[in-house]
N, C-alpha and C positions, 0 to 999 in steps of 0.2 A: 504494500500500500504506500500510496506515495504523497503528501501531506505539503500542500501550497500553499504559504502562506502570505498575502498582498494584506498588509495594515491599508486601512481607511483612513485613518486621523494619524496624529503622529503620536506617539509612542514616548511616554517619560519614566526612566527608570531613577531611583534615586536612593540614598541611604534612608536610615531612620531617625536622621537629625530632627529635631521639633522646631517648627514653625511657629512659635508662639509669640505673640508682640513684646515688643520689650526686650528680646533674646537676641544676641549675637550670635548668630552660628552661620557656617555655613556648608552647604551640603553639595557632595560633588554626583554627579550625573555616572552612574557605573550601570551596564549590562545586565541583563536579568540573569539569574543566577539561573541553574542548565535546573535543578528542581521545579522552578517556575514554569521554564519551558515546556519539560518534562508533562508537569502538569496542566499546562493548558493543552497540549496534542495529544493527550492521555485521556484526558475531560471528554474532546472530542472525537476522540475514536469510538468512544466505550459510549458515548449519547448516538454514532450514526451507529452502530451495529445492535443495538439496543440494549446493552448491556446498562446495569446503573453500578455504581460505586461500590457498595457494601457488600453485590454479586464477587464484585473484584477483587476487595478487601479481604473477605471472606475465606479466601481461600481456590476461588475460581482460576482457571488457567483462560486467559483469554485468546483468542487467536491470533492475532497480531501483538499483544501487549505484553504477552508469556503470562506467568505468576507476580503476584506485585509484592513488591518488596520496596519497604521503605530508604535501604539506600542506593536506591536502582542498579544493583547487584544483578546480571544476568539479564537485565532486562531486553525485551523483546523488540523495542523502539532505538535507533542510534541519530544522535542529534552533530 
């Protein structure tokens, strides 16, 4: 399966620095982290083949997805 991805809007990734008024910080613009990614082409594989999350979590071996494993150990996806 072969997973295209074209953004709409533009895309901001960023730390977890706080915004809060009155604060000097500031925060630098870094890459989504490959979990993230992981996670949204993961999200939507398992919503088009109709699989939901917990089938996943669970224990289920998915066909494209393998087994899930939290730290994408062996997994079925390469980014």
């Amino acid at each position: 399966m072969l997973v295209y991805l074209e953004p709409v809007d533009t895309l901001f990734f960023r730390d977890g620095a706080p915004f809060d008024a009155g604060t000097d910080s500031f925060a630098e613009s870094t890459l989504p982290s490959p979990l993230a990614v992981y996670g949204a082409i993961g999200s939507y594989i398992l919503r088009e083949t109709g699989w939901d999350l917990e089938r996943f979590r669970s224990g289920g071996i998915h066909p494209v997805l393998g087994q899930y494993n939290r730290e994408l150990r062996n997994a079925g996806v390469r980014i």
